[in-house]
C-alpha positions as CSV (number, residue, x, y, z in Angstrom):
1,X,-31.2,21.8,2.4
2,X,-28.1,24.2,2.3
3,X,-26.6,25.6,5.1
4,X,-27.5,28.7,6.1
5,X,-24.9,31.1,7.5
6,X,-26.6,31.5,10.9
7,X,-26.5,27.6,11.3
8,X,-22.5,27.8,10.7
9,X,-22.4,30.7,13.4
10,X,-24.2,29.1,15.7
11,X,-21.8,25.3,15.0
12,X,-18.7,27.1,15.0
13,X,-19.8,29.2,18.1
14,X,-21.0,25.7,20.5
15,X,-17.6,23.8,18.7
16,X,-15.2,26.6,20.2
17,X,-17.1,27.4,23.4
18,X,-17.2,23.5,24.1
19,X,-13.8,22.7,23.8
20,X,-12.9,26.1,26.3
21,X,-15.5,23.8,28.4
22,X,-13.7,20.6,28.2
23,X,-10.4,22.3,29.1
24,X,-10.9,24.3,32.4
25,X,-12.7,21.3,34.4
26,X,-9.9,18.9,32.9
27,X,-7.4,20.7,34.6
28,X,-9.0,20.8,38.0
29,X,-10.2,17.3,38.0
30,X,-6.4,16.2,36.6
31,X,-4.5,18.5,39.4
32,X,-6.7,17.2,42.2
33,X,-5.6,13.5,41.5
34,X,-2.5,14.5,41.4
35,X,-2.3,16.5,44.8
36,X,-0.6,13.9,47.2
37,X,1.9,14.2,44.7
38,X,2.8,17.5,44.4
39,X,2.1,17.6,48.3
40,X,5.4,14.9,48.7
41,X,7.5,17.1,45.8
42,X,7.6,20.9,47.8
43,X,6.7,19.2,51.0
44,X,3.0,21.1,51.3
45,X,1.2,20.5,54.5
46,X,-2.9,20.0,54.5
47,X,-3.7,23.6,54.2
48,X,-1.1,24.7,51.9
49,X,-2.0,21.8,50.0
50,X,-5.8,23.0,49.5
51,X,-4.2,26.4,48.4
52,X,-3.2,24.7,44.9
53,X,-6.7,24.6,44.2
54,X,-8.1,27.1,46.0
55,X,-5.7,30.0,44.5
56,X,-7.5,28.8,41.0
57,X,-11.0,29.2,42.3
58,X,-10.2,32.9,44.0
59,X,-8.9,34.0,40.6
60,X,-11.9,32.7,38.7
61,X,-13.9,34.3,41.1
62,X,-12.5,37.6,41.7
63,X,-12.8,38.1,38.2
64,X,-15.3,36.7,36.1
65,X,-18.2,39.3,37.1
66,X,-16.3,42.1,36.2
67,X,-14.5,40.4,32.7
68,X,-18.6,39.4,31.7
69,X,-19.5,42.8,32.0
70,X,-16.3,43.7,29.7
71,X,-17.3,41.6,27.3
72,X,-20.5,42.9,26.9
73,X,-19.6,45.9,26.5
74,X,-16.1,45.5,24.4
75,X,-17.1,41.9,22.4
76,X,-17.4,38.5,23.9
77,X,-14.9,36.7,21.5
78,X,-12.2,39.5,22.1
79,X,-12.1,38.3,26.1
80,X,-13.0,34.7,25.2
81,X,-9.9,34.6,23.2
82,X,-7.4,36.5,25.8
83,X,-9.0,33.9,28.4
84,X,-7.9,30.6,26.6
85,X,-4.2,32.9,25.8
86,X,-4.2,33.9,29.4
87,X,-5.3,30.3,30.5
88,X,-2.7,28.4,28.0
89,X,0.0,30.2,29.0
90,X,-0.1,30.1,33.0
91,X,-0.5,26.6,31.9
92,X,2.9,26.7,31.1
93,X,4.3,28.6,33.7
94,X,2.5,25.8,36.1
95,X,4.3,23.0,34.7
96,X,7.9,24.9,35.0
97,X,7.1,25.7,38.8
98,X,9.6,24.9,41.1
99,X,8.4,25.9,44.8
100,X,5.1,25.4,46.0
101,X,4.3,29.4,46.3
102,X,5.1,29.4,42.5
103,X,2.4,26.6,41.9
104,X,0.1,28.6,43.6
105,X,0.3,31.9,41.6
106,X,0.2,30.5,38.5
107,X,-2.9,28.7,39.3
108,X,-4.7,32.3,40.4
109,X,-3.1,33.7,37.1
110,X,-4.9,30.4,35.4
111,X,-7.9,31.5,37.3
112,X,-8.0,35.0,36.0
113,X,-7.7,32.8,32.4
114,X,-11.1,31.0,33.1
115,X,-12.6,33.8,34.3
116,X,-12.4,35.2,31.0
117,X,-13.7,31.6,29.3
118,X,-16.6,31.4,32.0
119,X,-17.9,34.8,32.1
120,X,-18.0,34.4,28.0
121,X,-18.7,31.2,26.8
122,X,-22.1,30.4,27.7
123,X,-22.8,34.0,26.8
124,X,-21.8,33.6,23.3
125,X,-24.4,30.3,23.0
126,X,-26.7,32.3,24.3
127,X,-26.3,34.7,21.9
128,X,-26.3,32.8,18.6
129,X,-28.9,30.0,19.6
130,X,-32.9,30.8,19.7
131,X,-34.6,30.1,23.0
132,X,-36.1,26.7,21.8
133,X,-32.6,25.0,21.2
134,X,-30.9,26.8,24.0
135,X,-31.3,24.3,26.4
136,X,-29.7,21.5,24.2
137,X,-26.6,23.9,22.7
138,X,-26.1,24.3,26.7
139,X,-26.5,20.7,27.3
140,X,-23.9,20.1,25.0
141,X,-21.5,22.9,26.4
142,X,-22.4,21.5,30.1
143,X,-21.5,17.8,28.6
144,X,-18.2,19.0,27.6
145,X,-17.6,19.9,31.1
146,X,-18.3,16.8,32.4
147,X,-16.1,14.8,29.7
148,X,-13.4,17.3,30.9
149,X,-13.7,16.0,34.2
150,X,-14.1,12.6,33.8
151,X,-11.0,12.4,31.2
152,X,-9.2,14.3,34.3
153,X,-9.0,11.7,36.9
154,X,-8.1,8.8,34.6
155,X,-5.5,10.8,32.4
156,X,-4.3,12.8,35.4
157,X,-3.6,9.6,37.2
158,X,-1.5,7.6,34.8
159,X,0.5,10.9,33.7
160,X,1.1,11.6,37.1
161,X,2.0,8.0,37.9
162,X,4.4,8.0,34.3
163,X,5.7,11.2,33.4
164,X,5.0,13.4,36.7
165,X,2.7,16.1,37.8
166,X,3.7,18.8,35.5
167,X,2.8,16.9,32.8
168,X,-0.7,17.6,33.4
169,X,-0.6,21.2,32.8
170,X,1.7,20.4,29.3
171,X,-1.3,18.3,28.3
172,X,-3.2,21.6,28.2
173,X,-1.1,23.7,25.6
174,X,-2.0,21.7,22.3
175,X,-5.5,22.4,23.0
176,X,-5.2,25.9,23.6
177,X,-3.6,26.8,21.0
178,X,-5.8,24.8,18.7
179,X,-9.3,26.8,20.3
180,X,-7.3,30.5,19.7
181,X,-6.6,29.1,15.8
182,X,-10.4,28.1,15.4
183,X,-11.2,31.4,16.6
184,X,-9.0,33.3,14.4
185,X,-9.7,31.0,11.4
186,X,-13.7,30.5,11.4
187,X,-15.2,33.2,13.8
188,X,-15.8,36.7,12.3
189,X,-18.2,38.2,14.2
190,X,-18.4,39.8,17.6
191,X,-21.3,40.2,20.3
192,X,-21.2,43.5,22.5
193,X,-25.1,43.8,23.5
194,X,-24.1,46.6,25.7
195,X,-21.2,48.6,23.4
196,X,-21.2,52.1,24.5
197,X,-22.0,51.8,28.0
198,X,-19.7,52.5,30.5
199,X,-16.9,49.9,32.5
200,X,-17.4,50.1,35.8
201,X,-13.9,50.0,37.0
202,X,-14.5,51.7,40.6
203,X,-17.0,48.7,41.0
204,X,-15.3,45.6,39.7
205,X,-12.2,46.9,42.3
206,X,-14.4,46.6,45.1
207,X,-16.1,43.4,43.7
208,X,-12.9,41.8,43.3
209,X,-11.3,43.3,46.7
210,X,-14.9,41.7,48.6
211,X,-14.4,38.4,47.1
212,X,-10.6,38.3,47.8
213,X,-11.5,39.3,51.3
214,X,-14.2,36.6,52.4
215,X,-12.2,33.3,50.5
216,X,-8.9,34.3,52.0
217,X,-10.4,34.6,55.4
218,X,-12.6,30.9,54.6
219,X,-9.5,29.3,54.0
220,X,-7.2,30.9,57.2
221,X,-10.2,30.1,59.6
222,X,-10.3,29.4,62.3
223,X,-7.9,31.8,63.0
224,X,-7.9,35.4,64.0
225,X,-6.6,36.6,61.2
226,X,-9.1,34.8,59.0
227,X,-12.0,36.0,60.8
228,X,-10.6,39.5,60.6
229,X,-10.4,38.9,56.5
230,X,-14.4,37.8,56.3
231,X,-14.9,41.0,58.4
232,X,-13.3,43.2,56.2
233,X,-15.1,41.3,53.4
234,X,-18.4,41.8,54.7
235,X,-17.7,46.0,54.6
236,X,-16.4,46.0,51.1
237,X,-20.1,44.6,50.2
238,X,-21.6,47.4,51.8
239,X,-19.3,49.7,50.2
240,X,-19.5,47.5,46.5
241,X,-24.1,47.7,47.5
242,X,-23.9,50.9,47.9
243,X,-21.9,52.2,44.5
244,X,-23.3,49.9,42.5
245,X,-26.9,51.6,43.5
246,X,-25.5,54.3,42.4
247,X,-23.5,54.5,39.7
248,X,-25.4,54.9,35.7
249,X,-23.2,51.6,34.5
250,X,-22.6,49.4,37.3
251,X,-20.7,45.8,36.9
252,X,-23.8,44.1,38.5
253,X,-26.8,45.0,38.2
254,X,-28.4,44.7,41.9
255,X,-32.2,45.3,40.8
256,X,-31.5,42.5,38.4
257,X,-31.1,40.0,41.8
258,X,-33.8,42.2,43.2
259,X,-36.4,42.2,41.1
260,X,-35.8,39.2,38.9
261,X,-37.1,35.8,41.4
262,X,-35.8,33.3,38.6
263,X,-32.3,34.7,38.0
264,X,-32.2,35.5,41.8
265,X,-32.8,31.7,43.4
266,X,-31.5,29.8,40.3
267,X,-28.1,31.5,41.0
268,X,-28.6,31.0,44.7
269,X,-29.2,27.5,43.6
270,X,-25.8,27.4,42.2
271,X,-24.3,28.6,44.7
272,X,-25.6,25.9,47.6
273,X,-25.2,22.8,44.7
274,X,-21.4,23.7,44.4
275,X,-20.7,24.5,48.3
276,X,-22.1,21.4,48.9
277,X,-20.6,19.2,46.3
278,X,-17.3,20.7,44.8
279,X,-14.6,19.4,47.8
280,X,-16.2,15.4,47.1
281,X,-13.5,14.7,44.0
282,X,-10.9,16.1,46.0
283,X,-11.9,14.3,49.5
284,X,-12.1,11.2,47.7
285,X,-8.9,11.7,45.9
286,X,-6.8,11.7,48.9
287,X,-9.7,9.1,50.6
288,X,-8.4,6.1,47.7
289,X,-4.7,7.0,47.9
290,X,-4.2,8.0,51.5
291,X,-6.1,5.7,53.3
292,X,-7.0,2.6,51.0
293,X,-3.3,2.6,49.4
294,X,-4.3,3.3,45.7
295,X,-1.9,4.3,43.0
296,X,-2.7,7.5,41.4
297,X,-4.3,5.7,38.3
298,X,-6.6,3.5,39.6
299,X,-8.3,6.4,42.1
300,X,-9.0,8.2,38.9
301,X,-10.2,5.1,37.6
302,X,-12.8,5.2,40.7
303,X,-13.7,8.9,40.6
304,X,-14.2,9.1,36.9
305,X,-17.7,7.3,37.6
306,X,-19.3,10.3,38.9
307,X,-18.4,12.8,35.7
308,X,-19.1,10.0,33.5
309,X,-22.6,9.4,34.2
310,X,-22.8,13.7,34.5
311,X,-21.4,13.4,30.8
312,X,-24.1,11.0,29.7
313,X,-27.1,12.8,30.9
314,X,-26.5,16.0,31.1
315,X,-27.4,17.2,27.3
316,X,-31.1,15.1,27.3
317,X,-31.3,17.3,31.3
318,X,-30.9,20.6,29.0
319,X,-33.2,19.5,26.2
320,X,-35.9,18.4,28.7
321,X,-35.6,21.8,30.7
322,X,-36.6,23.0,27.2
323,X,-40.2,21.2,27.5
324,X,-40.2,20.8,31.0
325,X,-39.9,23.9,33.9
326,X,-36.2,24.2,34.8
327,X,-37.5,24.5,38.3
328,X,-38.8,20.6,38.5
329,X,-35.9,19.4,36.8
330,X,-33.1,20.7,38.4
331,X,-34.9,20.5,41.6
332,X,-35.0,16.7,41.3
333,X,-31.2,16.8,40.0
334,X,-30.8,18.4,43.8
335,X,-32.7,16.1,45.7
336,X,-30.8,13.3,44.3
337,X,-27.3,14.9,44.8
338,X,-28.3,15.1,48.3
339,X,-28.6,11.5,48.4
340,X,-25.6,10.4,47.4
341,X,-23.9,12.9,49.8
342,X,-26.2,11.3,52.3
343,X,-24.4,8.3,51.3
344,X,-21.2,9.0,51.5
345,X,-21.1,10.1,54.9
346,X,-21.1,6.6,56.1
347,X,-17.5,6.4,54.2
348,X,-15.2,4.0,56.2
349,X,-11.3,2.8,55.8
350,X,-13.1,-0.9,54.8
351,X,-16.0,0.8,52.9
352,X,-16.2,-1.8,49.4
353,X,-15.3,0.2,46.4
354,X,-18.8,-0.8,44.7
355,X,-20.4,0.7,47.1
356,X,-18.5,3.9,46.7
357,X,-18.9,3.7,42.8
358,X,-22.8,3.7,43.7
359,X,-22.7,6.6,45.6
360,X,-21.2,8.4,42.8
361,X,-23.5,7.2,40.0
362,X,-26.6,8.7,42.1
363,X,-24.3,11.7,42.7
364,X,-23.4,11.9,38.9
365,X,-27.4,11.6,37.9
366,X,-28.5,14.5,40.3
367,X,-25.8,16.7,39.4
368,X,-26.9,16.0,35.6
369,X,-30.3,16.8,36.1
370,X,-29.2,19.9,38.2
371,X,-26.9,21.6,36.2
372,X,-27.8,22.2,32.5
373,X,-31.6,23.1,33.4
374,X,-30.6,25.5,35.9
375,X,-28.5,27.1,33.2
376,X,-31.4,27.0,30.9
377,X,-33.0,29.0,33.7
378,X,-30.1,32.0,34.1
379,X,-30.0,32.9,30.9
380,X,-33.1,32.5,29.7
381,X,-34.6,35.0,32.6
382,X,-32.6,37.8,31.5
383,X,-32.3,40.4,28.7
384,X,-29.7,39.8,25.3
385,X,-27.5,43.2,26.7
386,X,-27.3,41.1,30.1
387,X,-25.9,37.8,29.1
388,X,-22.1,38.6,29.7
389,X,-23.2,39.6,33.4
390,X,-25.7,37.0,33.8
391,X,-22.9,34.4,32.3
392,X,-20.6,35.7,35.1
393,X,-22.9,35.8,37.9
394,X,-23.5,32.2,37.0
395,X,-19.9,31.3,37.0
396,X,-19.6,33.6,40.2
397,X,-21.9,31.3,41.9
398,X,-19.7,28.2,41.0
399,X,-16.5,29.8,41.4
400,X,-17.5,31.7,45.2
401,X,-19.3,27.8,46.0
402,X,-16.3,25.8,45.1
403,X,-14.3,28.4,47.3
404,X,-16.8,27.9,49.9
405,X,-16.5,23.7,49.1
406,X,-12.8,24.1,49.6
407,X,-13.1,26.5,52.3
408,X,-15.0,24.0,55.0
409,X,-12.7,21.4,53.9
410,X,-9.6,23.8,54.9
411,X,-11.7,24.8,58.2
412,X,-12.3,21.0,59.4
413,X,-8.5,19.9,58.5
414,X,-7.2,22.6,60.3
415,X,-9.3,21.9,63.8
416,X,-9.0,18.0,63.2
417,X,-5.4,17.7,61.3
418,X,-3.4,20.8,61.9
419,X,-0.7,21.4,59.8
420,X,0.4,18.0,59.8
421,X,0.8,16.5,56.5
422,X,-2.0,13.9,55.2
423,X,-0.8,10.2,55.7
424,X,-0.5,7.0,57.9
425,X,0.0,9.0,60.8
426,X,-3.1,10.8,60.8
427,X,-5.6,8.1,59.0
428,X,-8.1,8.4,61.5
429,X,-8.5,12.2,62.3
430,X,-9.0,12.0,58.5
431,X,-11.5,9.6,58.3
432,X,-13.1,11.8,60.9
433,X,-12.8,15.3,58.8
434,X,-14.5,13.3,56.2
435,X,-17.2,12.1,57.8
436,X,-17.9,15.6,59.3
437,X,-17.7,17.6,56.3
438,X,-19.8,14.9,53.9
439,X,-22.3,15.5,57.0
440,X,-22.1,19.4,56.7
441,X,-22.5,19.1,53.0
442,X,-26.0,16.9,53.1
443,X,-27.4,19.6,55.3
444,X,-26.6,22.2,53.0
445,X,-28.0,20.5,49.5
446,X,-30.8,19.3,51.7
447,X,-31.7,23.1,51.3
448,X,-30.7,24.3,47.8
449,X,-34.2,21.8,47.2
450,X,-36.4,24.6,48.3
451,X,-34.2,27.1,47.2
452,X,-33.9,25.7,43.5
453,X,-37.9,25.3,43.5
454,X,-38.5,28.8,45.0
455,X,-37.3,30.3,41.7
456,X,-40.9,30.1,39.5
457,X,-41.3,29.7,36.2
458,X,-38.8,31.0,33.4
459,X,-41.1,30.6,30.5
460,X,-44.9,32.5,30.1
């Protein structure tokens, strides 16, 4: 049978987009192995020290609504592509950093990079594949994600270990550049569901300004001054609720959240499974090598069980939640990520390693069976002109959880640790900010279950 041109779109669309997937997680899971490093190189205290991942997250974050809506309105491939430039190159800058501040703005430049890749990607697949294979193109894409973290750890540790930190970011450059020729070479055509509207510039300010608001006063709690910051966050949503009510063309479309029950919960789903689960690799990271003594490689070697068994499972997750109701599916994902948090909160300095390695399996499975169907279920529920948006809500869910994830971690060292950097000297105050955020995070998937089966049905 030949090969139709659709069927070459559609490859060459899941091809590009997956390798974009691979590269982003890769990064994140590679940089937080190699934290207690870069933590002993500019002398970074606990908090400063979650600000090398944190500053990546608020860039995402701040901007991947606003670039989604761009690209549906001036082409998904244009801002794909400027994401994997934008990404590549802060790559770069990253490895040539020489203070820890410099670290840190490259990684929100890198940020504003995968907000780009985010807020388009799953868009595209969206747009090329029919609803009946969408859930197995997304399982693919969502695979990719989960091979980018579990290649992180592992390679991350041994190039820390050999060649240094910064040779994590150089890792990152081949690839990039090979996505923007693929792109160039084999991809023609260009999605804009929405050309001729209007950009919403007034909006995506005060979406941007809200988000920047809220994270930087998580992370400086519980100080005055970070209180202050959620504060001031809290009145830019007013202000963002109240133009974005408003305006003809606005960068999110609140009746969409309003009206729409399956978008609305399975984003808040997203939300709650990434609060609750994002800050585990990078507990864990500085768990093995600060407290049981591991070298860089073999922790990776440990953690890379949990994106492993994600990476096996997630693709036949995304073509079941194209048979079976997203809802059940990821639902069940949930309850069993809520298990092995469950678990994990009886971590101890002579915990065995097996039984760690367990703990992330089941937390591998349910985060499987979570996140492709719930996927399935975004972008399914909403119109072809609304993909971009509902792309970067998605990813907006993510991004603003993993801040949150981060955020509680930062809150909980600064009460227990202070600014004290993470060693010998302060093993058990650790153990004891571990214990109470694993705890915090078991309460809060315990109810992302109703919340993820609160969302209906996605299919007539």
């Amino acid at each position: 049978m030949p090969v139709t041109p659709d069927a070459v779109q559609r490859r060459t669309v899941l091809i590009i987009a997956t390798l974009a997937a691979f590269l982003t997680p890769f990064m994140g899971s590679a940089v937080n192995i190699a934290l207690p490093s870069i933590a002993a190189e500019f002398a970074l205290d606990a908090v400063s020290l979650s600000f090398v991942a944190s500053s990546y997250l608020l860039g995402t974050a701040m901007f991947i609504v606003p670039f989604g809506r761009f690209a549906d309105i001036y082409g998904r491939k244009l801002v794909f592509t400027l994401g994997v430039v934008v990404f590549t190159a802060s790559a770069l800058l990253s490895a040539l950093a020489t203070s820890g501040l410099a670290l840190i703005l490259f990684r929100f430049i890198e940020g504003m990079g995968s907000a780009m890749i985010y807020g388009t990607g799953v868009a595209m697949i969206t747009s090329v594949f029919p609803p009946e294979e969408r859930g197995r193109a997304l399982g693919i894409n969502v695979t990719a994600v989960y091979i980018g973290l579990s290649i992180g750890p592992f390679l991350g540790g041994y190039l820390t270990e050999f060649l240094t930190w910064r040779s994590i970011f150089l890792t990152n450059i081949p690839l990039g550049i090979y996505i923007i020729y693929q792109i160039r070479r084999h991809l023609a055509e260009e999605w804009a569901d929405a050309r001729g509207e209007r950009f919403d510039i007034i909006g995506s300010v005060f979406y941007s300004a809200m988000l920047l608001a809220v994270m930087y006063g998580f992370s400086k709690l519980p100080e005055p001054g970070g209180i202050a910051a959620i504060i001031a966050g809290v009145v830019l949503a007013g202000v963002f609720y109240a133009w974005e009510t408003r305006t003809p063309d606005p960068v999110l479309d609140i009746p969409l959240l309003a009206s729409n029950r399956a978008f609305a919960f399975s984003n808040l789903a997203a939300l709650i499974n990434y609060g609750a689960t994002f800050a585990v690799g990078f507990l864990l990271s500085l768990y093995l090598q600060v407290v049981r003594g591991l070298d860089p490689g073999t922790a990776g070697l440990i953690l890379i069980t949990q994106p492993v068994v994600q990476a096996l499972f997630a693709t036949p997750a995304g073509r079941l939640s194209d048979r079976v109701e997203p809802q059940y599916v990821a639902s069940a994902g949930m309850a069993l990520t809520t298990l092995g948090l469950a678990l994990l909160t009886f971590l101890a300095p002579e915990t065995p390693i097996p039984q760690i390695i367990a703990s992330l399996v089941l937390f591998g499975f349910g985060f499987a069976l979570f996140s492709s169907p719930n996927t399935n279920a975004v972008m399914t529920s909403v119109d072809r002109s609304l993909y971009g948006v509902a792309s970067g809500m998605l990813a907006t869910m993510r991004t603003t959880g993993m801040m949150f994830s981060l955020g509680v971690v930062t809150v909980i060292f600064a009460v227990l640790i202070g600014t004290t950097q993470i060693g010998a000297a302060v093993q058990a105050p650790f153990m004891t900010s571990l214990q109470v955020a694993f705890t915090v995070f078991t309460i809060l998937c315990t109810l992302g279950i109703p919340a993820s089966l609160a969302r209906g049905r996605v299919r007539g």
